[in-house]
N, C-alpha and C positions, 0 to 999 in steps of 0.2 A: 518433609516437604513443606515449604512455604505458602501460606495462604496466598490466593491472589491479589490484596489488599496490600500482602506484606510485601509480595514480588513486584507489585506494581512500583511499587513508594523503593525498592532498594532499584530497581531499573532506572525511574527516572534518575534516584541521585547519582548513578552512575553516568548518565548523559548530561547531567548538570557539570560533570567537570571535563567536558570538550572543550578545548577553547575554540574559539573560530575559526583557527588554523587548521586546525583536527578537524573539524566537522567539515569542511570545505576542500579537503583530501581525501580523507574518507570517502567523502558524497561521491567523490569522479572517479575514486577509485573502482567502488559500488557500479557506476554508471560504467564505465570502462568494461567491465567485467561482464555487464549485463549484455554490450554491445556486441559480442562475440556469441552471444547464446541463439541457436538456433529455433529455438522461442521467440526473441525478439524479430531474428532477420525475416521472418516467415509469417511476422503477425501484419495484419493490415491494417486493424482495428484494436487499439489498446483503453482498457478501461483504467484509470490510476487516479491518486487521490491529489488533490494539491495542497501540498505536505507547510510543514511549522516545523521551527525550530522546538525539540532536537529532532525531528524526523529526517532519513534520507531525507533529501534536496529534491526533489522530482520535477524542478523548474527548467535545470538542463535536459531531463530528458523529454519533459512535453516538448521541447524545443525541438530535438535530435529528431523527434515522432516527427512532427509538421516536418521538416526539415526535409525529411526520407519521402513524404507523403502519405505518411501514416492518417489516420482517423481517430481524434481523440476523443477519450470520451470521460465524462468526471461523474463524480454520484452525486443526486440530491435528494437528502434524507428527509423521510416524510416520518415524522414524529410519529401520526397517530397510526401505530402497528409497527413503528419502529422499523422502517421498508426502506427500500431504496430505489431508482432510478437513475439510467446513467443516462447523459445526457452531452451531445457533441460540444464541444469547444474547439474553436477558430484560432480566438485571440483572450488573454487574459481581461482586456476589459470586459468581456461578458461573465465575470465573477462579483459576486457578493458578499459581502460579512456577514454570517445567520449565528448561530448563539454559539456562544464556548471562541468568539472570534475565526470560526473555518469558514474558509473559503466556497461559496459551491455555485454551479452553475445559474445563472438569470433566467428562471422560464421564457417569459416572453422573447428571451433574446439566441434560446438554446431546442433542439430538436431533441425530443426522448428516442431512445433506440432499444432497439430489445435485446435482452442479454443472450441469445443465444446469435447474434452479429459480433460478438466480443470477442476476436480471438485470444487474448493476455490480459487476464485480470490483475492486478497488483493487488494485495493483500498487506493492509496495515494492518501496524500490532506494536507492541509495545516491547515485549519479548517474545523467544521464539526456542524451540528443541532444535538439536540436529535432525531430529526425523519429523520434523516440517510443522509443526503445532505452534498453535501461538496465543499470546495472552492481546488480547485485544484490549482497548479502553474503558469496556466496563459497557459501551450501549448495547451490544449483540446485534446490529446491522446485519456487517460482513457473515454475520453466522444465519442471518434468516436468509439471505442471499445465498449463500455456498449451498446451502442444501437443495435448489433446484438449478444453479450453473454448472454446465459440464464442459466448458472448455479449461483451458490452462489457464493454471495459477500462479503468480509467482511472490516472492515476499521479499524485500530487499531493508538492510539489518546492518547495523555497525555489529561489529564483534561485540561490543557491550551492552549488544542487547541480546546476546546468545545465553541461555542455560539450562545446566544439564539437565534438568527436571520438571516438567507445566504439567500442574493437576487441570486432568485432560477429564471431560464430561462428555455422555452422549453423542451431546449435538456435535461435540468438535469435528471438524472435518481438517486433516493435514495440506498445506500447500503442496504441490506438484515441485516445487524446484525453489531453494535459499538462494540468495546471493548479498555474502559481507564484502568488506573492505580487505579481506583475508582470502576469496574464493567464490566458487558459486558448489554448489551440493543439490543434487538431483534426488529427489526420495524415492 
């Protein structure tokens, strides 16, 4: 089995040869797929990140959310204890550039909500198992977060970022449901 260091660095360069064409069929595919899940039709309130290339595209579907009349809501990572909070977003202008170039919500301009108001969490990651596990980027957020949220989870994944094997530790907690540009998979 592959270090995570070593999966990490063979996943991206596998994302590295999308072209734009790929990753922007992909992404609606992803998103198409996701729209039929009765996960999404039933959530009110969706927590999701606001993704960079190569991640899913998440910008059509914050849209699709407002759209429906969804309640969005984005994280802002607080370094010290490596914590999160999600917090409402309207409209993309109330986003910032914070370190590593990601986007996250503008305190003064954004409302914190409590995570048990979440009904679908989106779960980034870099890669991921068929039985729902994932390598994340290396800060452990989403992992100090999963261990006290108990609504639904979902992970959304080009096929190239799928494989067969993530050395999985303690803390890992499995998403509730995949969805590639191939399918969605229920765990």
């Amino acid at each position: 089995m592959l270090e995570k260091t070593e999966l990490r660095k063979k996943v991206s360069e596998r994302l590295k040869q999308l072209s734009s064409e790929l990753y922007i069929k992909q992404s609606e595919k992803i998103a198409d797929y996701l729209y039929q899940e009765e996960c999404w039709r039933s959530a009110n309130t969706i927590g999701i990140t606001i993704s960079r290339p190569p991640e899913v595209d998440t910008y059509a579907i914050i849209r699709k959310a407002w759209g429906e009349g969804k309640r969005v809501v984005v994280p802002k990572c607080i370094p010290k204890g490596r914590k999160m909070d999600f917090r409402i977003l309207e409209n993309f202008d109330q986003l910032e550039s914070v370190y590593f170039g990601l986007l996250e919500p503008i305190e003064s301009q954004t409302i914190k909500i409590e995570p048990e108001l979440i009904d679908l969490l989106f779960v980034p990651g870099l890669a991921y198992s068929n039985d729902g596990y994932r390598l994340g980027f290396g800060g452990g957020y989403y992992d100090r977060f999963l261990t006290h949220y108990k609504g639904n989870t979902i992970s959304l994944a080009f096929h190239q970022q799928m494989v067969s094997v993530l050395p999985i530790e303690d803390h890992d907690l499995p998403v509730k449901k995949m969805i590639t540009d191939i399918g969605s998979l229920s765990i």
